[in-house]
N, CA, C and O atoms as a MOPAC input file, in Angstrom:
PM7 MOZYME 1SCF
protein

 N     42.85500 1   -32.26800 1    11.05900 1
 C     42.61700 1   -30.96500 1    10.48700 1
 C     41.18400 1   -30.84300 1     9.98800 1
 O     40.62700 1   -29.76700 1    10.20500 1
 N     40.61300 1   -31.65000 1     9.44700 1
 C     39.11200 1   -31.99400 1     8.81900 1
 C     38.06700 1   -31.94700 1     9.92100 1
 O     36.87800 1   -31.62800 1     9.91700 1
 N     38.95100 1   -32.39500 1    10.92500 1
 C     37.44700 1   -32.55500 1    12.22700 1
 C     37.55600 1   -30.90700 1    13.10800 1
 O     36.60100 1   -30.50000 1    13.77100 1
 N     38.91800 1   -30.07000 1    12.96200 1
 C     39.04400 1   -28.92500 1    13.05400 1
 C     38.12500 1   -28.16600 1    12.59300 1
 O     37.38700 1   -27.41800 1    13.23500 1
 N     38.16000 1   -28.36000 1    11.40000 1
 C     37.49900 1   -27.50300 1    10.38500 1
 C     35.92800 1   -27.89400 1    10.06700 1
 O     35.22300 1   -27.19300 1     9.34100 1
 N     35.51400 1   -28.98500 1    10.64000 1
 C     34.03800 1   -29.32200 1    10.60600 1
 C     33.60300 1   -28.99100 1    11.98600 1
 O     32.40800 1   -28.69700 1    12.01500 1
 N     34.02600 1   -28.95900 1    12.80700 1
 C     33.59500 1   -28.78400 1    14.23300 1
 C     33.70900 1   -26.78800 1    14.44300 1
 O     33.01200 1   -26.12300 1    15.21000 1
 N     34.80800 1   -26.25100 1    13.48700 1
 C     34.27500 1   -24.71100 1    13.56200 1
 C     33.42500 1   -24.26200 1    12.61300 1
 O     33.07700 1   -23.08200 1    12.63300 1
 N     32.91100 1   -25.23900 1    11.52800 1
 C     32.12300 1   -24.93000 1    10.74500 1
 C     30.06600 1   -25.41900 1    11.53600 1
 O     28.91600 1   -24.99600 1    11.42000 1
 N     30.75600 1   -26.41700 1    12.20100 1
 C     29.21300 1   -26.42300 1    13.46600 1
 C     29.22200 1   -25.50300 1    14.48400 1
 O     28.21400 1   -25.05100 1    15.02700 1
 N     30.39800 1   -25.21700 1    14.75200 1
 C     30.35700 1   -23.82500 1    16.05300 1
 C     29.66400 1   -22.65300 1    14.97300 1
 O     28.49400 1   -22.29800 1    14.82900 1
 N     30.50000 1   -22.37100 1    14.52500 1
 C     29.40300 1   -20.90100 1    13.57200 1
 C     28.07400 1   -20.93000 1    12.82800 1
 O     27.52500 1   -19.88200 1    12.49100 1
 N     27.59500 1   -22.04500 1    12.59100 1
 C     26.41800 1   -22.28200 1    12.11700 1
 C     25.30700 1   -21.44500 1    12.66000 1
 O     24.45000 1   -20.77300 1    12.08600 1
 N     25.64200 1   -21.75000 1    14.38000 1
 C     24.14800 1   -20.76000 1    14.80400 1
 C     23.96800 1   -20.06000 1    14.97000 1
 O     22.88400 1   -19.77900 1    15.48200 1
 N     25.06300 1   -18.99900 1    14.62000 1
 C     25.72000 1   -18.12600 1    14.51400 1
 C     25.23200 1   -16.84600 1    13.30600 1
 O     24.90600 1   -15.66900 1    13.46000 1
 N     25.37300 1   -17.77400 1    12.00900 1
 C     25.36900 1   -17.14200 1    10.91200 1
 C     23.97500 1   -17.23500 1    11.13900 1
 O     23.32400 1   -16.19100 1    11.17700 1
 N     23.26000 1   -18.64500 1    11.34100 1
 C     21.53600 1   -18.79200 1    11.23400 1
 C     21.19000 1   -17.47000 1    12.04000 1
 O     20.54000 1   -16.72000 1    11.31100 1
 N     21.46000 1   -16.80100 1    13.61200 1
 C     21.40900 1   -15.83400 1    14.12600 1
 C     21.53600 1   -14.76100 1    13.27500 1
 O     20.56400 1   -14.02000 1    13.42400 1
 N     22.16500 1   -14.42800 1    12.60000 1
 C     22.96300 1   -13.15100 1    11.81400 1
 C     21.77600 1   -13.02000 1    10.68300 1
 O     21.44300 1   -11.86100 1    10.44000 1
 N     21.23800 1   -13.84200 1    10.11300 1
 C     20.73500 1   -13.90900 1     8.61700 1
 C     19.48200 1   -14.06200 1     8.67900 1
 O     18.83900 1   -13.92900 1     7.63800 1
 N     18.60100 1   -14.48200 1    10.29400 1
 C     17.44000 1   -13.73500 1    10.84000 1
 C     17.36400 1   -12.61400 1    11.17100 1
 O     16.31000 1   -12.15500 1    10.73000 1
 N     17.90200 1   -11.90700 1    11.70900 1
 C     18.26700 1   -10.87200 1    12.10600 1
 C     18.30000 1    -9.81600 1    10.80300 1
 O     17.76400 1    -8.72100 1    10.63300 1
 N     18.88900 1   -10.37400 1    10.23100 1
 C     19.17500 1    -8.99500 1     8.65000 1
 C     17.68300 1    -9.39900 1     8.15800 1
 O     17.34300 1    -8.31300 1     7.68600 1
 N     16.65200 1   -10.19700 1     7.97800 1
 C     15.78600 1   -10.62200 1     7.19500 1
 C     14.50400 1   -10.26700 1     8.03100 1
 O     13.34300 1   -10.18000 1     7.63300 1
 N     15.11600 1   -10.04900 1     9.54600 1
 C     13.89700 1    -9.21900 1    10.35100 1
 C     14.09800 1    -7.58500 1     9.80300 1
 O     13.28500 1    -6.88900 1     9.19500 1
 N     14.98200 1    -7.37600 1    10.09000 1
 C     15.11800 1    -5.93100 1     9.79800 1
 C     14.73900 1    -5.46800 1     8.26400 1
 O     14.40700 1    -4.30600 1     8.02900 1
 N     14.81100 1    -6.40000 1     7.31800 1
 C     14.42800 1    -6.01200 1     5.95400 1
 C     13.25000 1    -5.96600 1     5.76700 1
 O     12.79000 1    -5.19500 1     4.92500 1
 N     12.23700 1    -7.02500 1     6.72700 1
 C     10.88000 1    -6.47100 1     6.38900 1
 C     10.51100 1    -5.32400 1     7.27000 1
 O      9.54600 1    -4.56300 1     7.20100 1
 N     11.39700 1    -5.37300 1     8.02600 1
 C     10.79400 1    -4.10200 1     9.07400 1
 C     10.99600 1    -2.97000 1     8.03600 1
 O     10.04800 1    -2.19800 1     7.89600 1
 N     11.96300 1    -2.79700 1     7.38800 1
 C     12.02100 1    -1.32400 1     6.64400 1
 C     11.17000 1    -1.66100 1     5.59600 1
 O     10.67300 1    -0.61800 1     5.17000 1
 N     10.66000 1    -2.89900 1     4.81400 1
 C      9.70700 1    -2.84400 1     3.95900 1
 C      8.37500 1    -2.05700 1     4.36400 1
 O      7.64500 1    -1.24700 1     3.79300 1
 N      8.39900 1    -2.64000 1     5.54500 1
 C      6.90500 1    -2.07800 1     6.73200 1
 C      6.95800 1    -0.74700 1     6.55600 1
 O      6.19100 1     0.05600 1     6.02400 1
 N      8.10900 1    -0.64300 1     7.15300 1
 C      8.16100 1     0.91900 1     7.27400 1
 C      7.60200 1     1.94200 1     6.32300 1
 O      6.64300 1     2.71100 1     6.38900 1
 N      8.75700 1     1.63300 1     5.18600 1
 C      8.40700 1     2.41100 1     4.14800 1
 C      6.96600 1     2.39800 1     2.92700 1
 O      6.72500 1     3.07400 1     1.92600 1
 N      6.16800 1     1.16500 1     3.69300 1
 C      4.93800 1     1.48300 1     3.09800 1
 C      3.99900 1     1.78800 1     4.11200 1
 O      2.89600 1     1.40500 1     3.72200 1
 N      3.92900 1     2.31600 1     5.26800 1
 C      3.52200 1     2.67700 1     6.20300 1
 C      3.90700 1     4.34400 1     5.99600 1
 O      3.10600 1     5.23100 1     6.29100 1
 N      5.17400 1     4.58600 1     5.47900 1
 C      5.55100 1     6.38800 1     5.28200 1
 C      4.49200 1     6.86200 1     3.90500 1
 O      3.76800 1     7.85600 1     3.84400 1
 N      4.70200 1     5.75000 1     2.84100 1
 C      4.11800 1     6.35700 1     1.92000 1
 C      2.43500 1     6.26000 1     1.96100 1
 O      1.88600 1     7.13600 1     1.29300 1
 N      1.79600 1     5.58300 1     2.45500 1
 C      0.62700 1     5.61400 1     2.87100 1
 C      0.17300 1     7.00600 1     4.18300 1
 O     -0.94700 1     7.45400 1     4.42800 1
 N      1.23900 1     7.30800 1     4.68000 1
 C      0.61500 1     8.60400 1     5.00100 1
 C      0.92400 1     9.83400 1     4.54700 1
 O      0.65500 1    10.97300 1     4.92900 1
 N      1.64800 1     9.30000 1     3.50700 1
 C      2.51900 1    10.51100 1     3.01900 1
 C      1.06800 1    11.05300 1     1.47800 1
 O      0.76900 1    12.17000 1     1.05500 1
 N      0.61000 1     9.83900 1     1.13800 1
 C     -0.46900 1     9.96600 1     0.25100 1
 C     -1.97200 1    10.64900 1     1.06600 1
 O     -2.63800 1    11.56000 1     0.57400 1
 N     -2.29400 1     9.93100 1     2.45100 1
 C     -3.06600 1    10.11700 1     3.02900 1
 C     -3.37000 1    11.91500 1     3.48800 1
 O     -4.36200 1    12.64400 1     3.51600 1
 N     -2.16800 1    12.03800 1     3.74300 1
 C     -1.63700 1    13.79200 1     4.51000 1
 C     -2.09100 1    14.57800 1     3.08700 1
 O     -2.83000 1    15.56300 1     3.06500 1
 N     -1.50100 1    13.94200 1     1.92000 1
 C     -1.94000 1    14.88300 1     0.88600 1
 C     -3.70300 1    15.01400 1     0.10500 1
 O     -4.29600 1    16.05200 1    -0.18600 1
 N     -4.12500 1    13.74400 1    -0.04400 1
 C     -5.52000 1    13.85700 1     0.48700 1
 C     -6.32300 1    14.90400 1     1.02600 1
 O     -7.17100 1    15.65300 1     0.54000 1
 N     -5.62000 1    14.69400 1     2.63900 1
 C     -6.47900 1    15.48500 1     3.76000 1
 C     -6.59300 1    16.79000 1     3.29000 1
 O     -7.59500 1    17.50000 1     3.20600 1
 N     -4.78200 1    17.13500 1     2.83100 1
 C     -4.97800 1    18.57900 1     2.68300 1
 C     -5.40100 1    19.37300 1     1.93500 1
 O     -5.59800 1    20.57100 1     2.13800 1
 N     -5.65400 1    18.49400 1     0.59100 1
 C     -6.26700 1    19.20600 1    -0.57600 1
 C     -7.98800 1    19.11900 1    -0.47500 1
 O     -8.82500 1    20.01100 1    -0.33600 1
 N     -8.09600 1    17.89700 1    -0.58500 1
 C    -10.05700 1    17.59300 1    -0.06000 1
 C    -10.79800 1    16.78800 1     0.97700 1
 O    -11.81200 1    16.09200 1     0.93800 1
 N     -9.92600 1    17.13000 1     1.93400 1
 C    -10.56500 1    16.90200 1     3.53300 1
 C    -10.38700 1    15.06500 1     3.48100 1
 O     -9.63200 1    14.35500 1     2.81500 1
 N    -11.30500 1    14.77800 1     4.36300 1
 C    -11.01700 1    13.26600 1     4.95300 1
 C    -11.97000 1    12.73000 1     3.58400 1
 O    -12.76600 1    12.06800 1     4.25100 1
 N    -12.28400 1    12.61200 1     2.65300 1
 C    -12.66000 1    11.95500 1     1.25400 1
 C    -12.31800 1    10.34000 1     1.58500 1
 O    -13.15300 1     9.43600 1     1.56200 1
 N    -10.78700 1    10.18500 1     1.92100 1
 C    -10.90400 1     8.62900 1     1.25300 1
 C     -9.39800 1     8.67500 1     2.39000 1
 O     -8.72200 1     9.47600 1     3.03500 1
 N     -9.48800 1     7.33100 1     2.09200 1
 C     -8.20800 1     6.46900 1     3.46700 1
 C     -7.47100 1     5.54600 1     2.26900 1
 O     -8.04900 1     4.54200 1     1.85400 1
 N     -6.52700 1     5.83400 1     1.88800 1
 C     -6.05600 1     4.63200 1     1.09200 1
 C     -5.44600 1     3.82300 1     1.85500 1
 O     -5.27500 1     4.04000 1     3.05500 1
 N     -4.95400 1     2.55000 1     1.09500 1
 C     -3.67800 1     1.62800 1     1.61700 1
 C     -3.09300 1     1.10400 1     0.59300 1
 O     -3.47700 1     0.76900 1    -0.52700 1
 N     -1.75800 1     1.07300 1     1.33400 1
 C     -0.65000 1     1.11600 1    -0.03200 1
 C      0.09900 1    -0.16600 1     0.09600 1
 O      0.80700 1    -0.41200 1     1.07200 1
 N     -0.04700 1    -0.86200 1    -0.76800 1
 C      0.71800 1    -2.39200 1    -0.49000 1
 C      1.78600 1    -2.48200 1    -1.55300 1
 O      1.82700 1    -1.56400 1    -2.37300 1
 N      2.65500 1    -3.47100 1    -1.64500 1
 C      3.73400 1    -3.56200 1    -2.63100 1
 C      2.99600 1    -4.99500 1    -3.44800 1
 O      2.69000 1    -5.98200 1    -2.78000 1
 N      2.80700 1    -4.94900 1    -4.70900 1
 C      2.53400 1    -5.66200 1    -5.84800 1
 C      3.75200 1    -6.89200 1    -5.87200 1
 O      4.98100 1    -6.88600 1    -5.93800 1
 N      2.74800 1    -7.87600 1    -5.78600 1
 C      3.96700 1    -8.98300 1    -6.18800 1
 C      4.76200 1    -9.31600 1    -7.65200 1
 O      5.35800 1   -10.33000 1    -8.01600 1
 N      4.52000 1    -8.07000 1    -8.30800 1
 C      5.38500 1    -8.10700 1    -9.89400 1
 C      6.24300 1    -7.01600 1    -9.63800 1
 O      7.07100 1    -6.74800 1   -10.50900 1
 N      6.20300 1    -6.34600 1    -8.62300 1
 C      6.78100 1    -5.45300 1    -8.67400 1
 C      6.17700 1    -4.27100 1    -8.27900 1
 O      4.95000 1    -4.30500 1    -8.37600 1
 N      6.91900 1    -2.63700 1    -7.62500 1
 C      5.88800 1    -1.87400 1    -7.87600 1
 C      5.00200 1    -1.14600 1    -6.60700 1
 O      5.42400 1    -1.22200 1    -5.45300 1
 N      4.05000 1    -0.61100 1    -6.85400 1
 C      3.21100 1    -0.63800 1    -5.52800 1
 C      1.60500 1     0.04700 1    -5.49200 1
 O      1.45100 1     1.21000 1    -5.86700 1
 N      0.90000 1    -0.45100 1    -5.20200 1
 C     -0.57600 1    -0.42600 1    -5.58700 1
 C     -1.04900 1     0.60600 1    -4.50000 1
 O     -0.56700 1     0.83000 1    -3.38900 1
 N     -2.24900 1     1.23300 1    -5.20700 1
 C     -2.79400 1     2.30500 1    -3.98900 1
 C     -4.54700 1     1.93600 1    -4.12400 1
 O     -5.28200 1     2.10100 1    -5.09800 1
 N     -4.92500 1     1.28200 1    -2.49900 1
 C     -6.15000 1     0.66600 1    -3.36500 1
 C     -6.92600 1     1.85700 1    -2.11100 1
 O     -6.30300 1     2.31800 1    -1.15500 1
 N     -7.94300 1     2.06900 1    -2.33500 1
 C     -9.05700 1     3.40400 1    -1.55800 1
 C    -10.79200 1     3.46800 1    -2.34800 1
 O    -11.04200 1     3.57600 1    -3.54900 1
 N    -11.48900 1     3.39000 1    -1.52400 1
 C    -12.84400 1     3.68200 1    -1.80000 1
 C    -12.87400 1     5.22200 1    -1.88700 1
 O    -12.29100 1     5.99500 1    -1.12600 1
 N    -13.83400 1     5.61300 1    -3.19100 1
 C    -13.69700 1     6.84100 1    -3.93300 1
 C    -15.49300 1     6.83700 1    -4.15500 1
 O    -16.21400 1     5.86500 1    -4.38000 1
 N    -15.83100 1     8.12300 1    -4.01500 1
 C    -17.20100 1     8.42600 1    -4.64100 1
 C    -17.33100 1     8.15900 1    -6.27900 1
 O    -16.86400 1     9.00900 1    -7.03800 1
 N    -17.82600 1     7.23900 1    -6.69200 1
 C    -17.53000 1     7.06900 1    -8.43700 1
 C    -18.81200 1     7.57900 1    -8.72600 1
 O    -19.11300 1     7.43800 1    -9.91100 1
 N    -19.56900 1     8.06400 1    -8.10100 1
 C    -20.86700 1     8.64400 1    -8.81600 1
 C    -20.19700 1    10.31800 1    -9.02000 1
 O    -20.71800 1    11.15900 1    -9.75300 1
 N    -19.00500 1    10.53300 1    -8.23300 1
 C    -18.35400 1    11.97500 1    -8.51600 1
 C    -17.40900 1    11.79300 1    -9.72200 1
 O    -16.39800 1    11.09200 1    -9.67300 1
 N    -17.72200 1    12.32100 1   -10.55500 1
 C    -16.33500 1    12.71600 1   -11.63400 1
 C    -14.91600 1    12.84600 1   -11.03000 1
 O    -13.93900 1    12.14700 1   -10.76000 1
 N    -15.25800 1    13.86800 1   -10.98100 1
 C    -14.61100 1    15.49700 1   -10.20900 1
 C    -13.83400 1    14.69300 1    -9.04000 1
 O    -12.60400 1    14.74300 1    -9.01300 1
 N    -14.41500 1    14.09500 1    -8.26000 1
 C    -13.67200 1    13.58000 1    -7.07500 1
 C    -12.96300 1    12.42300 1    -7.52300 1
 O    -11.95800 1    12.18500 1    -6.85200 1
 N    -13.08300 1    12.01700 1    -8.00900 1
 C    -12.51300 1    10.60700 1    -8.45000 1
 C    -11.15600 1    10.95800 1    -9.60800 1
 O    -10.17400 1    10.26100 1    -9.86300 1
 N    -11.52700 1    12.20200 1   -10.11600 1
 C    -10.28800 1    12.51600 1   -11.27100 1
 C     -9.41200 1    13.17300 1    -9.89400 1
 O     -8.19200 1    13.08100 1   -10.03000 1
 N     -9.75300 1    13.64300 1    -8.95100 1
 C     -8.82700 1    14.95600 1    -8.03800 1
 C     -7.87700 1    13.51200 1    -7.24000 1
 O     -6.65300 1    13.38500 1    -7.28100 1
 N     -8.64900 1    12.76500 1    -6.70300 1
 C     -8.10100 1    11.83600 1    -5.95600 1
 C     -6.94300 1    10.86700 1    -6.94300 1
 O     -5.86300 1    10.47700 1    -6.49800 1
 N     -7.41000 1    10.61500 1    -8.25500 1
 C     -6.55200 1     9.98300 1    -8.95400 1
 C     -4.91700 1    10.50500 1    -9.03300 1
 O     -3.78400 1    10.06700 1    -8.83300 1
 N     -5.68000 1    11.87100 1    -9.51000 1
 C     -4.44300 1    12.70800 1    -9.62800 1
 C     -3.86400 1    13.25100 1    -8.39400 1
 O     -2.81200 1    13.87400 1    -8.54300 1
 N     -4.23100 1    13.16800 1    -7.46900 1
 C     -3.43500 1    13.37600 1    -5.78300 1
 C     -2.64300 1    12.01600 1    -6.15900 1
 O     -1.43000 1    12.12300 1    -6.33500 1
 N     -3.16700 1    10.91400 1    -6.27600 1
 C     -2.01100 1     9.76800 1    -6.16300 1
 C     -1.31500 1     9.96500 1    -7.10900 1
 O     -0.14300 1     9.81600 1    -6.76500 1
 N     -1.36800 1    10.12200 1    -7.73000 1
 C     -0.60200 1     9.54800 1    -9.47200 1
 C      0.58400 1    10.95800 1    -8.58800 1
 O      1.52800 1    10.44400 1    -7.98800 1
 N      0.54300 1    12.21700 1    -8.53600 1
 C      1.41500 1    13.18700 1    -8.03900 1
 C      2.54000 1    12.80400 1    -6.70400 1
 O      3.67800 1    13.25100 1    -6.56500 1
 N      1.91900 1    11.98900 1    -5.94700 1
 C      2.17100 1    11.32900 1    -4.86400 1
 C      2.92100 1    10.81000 1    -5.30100 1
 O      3.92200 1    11.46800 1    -5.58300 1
 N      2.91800 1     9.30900 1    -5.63400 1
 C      3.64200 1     8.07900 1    -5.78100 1
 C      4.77000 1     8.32900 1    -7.29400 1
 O      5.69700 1     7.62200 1    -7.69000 1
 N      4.21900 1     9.58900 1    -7.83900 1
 C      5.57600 1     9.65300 1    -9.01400 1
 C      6.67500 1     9.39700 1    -8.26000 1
 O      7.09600 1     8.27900 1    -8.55700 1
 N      7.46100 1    10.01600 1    -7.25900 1
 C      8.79000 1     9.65900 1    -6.89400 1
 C      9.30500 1     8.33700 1    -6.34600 1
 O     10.49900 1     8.23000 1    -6.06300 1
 N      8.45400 1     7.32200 1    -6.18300 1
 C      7.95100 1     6.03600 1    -5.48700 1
 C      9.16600 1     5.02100 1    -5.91200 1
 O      9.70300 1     4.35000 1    -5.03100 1
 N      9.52700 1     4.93500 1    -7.07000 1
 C     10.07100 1     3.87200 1    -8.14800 1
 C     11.09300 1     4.43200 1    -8.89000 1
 O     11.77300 1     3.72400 1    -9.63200 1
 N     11.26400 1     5.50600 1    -8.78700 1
 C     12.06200 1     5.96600 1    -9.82500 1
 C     12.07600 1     5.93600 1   -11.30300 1
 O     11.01800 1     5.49400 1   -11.75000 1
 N     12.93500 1     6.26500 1   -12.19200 1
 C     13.07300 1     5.81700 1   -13.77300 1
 C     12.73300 1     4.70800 1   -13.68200 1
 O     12.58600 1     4.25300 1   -12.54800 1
 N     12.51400 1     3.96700 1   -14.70100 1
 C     12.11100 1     2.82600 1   -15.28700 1
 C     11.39800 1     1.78500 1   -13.88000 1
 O     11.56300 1     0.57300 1   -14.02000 1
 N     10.89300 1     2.10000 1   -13.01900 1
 C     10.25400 1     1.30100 1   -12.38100 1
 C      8.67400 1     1.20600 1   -12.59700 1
 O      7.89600 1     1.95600 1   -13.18700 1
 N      8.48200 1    -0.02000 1   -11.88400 1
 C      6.95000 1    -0.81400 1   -12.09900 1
 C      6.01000 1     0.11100 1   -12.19400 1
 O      6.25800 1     0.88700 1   -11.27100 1
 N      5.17900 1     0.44800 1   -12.70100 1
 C      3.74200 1     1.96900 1   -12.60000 1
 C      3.06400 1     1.24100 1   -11.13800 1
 O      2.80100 1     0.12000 1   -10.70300 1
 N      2.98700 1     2.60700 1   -10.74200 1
 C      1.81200 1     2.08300 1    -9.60600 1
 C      0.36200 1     1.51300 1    -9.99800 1
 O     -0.17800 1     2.25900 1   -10.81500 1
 N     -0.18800 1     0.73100 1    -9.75100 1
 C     -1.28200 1     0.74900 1   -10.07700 1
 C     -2.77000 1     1.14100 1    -8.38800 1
 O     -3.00200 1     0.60300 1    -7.30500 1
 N     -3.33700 1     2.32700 1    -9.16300 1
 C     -4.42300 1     2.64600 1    -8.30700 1
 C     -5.91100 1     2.29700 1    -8.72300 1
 O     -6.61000 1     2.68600 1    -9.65900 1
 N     -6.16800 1     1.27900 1    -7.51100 1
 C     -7.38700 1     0.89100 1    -7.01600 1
 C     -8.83900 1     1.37100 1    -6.68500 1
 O     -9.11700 1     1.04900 1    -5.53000 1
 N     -9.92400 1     2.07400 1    -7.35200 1
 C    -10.97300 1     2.45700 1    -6.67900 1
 C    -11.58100 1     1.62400 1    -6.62900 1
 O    -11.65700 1     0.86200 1    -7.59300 1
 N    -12.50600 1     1.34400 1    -5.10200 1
 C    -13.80100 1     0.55400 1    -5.35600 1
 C    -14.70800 1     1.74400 1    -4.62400 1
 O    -14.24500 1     2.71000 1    -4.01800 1
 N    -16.23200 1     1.40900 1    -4.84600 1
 C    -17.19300 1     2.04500 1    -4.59800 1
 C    -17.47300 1     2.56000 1    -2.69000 1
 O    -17.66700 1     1.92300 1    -1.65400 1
 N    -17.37300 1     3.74900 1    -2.97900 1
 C    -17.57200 1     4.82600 1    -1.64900 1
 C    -19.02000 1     5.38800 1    -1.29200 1
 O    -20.07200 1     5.28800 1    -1.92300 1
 N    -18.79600 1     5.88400 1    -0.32400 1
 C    -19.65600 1     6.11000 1     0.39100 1
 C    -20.43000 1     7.54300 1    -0.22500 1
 O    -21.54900 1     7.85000 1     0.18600 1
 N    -19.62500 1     8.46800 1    -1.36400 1
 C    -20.55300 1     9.55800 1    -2.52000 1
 C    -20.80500 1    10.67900 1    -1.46200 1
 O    -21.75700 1    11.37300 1    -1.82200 1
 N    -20.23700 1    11.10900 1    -0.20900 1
 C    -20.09500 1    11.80800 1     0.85100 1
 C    -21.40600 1    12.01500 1     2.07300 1
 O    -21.65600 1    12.88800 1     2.90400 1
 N    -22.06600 1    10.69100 1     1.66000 1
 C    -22.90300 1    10.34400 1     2.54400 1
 C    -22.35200 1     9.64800 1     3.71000 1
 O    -21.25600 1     9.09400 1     3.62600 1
 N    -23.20600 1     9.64000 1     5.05800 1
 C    -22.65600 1     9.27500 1     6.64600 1
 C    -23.16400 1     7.44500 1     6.11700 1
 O    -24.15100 1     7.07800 1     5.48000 1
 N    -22.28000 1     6.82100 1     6.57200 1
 C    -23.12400 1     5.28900 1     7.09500 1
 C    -24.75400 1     5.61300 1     7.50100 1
 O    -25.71400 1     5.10400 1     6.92200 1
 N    -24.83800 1     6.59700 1     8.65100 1
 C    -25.96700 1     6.52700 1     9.17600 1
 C    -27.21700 1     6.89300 1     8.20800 1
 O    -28.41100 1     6.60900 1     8.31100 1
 N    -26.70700 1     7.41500 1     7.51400 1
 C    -27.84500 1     8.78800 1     6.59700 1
 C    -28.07100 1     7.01400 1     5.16800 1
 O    -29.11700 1     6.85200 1     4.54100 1
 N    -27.42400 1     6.49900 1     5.09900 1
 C    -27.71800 1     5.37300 1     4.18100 1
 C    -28.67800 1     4.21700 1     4.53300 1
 O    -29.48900 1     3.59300 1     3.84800 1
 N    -28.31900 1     4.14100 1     5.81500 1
 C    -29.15100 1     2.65900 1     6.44900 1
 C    -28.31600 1     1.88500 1     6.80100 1
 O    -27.14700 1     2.22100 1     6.99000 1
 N    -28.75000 1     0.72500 1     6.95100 1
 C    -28.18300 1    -0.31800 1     7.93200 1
 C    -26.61200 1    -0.82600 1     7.42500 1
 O    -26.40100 1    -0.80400 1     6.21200 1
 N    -25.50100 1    -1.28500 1     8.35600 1
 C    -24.58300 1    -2.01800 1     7.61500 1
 C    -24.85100 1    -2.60400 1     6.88700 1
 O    -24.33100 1    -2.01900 1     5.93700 1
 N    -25.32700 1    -3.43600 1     6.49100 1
 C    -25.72900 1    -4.72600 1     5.63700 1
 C    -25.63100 1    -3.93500 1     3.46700 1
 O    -25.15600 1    -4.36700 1     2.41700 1
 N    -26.52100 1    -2.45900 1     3.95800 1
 C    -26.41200 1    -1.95400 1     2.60500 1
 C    -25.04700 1    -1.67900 1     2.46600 1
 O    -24.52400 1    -2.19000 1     1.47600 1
 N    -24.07700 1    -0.76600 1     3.45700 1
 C    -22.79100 1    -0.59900 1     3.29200 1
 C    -22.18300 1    -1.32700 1     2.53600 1
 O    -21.72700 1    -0.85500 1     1.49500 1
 N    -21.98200 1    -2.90900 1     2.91400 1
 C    -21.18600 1    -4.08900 1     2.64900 1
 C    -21.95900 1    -4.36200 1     0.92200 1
 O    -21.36500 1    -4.35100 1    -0.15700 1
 N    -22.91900 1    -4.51000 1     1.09200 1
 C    -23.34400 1    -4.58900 1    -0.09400 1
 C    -23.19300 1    -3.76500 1    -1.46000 1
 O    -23.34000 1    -4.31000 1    -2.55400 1
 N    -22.89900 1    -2.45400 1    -1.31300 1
 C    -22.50200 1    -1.34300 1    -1.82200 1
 C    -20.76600 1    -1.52500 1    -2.27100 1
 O    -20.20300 1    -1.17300 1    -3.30700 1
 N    -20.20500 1    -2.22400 1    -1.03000 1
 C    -17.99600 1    -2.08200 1    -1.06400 1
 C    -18.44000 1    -3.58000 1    -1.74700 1
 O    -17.36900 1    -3.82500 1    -2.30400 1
 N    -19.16600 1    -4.54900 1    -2.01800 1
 C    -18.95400 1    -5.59100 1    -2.63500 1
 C    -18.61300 1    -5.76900 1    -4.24000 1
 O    -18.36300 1    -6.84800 1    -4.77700 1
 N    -18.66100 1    -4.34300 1    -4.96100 1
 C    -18.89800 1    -4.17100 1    -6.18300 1
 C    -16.98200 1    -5.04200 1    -6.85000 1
 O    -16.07900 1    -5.58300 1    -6.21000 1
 N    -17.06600 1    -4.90000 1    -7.57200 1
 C    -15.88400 1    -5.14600 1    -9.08400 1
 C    -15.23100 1    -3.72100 1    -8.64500 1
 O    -15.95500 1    -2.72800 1    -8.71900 1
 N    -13.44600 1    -3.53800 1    -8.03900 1
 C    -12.84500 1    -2.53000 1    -8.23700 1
 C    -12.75700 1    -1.78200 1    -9.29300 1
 O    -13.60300 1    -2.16800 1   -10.10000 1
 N    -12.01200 1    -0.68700 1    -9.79400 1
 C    -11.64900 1    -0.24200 1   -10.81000 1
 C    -10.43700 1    -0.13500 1   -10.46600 1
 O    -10.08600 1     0.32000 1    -9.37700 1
 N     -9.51200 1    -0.62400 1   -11.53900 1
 C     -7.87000 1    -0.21500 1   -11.32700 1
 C     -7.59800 1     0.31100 1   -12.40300 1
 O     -8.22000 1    -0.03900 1   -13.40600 1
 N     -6.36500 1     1.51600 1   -12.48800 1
 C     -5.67800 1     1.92700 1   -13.43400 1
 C     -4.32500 1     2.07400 1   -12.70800 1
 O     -3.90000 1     2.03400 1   -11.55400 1
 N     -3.83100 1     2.27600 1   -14.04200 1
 C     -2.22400 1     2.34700 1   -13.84100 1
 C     -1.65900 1     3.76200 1   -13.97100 1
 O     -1.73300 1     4.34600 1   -15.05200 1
 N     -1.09000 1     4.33500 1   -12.88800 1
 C     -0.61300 1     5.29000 1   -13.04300 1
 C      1.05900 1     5.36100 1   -13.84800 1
 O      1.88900 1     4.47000 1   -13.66700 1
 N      1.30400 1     6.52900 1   -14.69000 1
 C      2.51400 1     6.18000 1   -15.64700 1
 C      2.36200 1     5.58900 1   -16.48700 1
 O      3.30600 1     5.31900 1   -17.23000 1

């Protein structure tokens, strides 16, 4: 009865190992997913209020939560409060009650100048190399 019961417990093994990849593919796939929706779902609102300004990307925080990090003109007030508050409006429904605050990311942008009109890559990189600014929305 023991070698019954150990020999269907090795038949199903690769079985379940099959089954429990499978659920653990599909869970990051909808993780993917759904930060792939809300990143354009932030992006679309962006566009529509002040044109192509900024590209965010939206990752999930390893405490929890979910971060919105984007290069912002910080020599603009004005743009930098509009964009804050496009996200912070955005991502309110994100977490629900009592969940993690988003936290949003600026680092230093391009101030609505072309690459070209600045000079060479080299200043670009040198310019996105700065210390982010993060705040927490909520």
């Amino acid at each position: 009865m023991l070698t019954y019961l150990f020999g269907a417990a090795l038949t199903a093994l690769p079985i379940l190992a099959v089954a429990a990849l499978l659920w653990l593919s599909d869970r990051v796939h909808e993780r993917r997913r759904a930060r792939y929706a809300r990143q354009i779902a932030l992006t679309d609102a962006i566009h529509r209020e002040l044109g192509a300004v900024a590209a965010p990307m939206v990752s999930r925080r390893r405490a929890g939560g979910w971060r919105v990090t984007m290069a912002a003109p910080l020599d603009s007030p004005a743009m930098v409060g509009a964009l804050v508050r496009i996200a912070d409006r955005v991502s309110r429904p994100w977490g629900g009650s009592g969940a993690a605050p988003v936290e949003i990311v600026l680092t230093p942008g391009w101030a609505g100048r072309s690459p070209a009109a600045t000079g060479s890559a080299g200043t670009r990189h040198a310019a996105m190399g700065a210390a982010p600014l993060a705040t927490s929305a909520r």
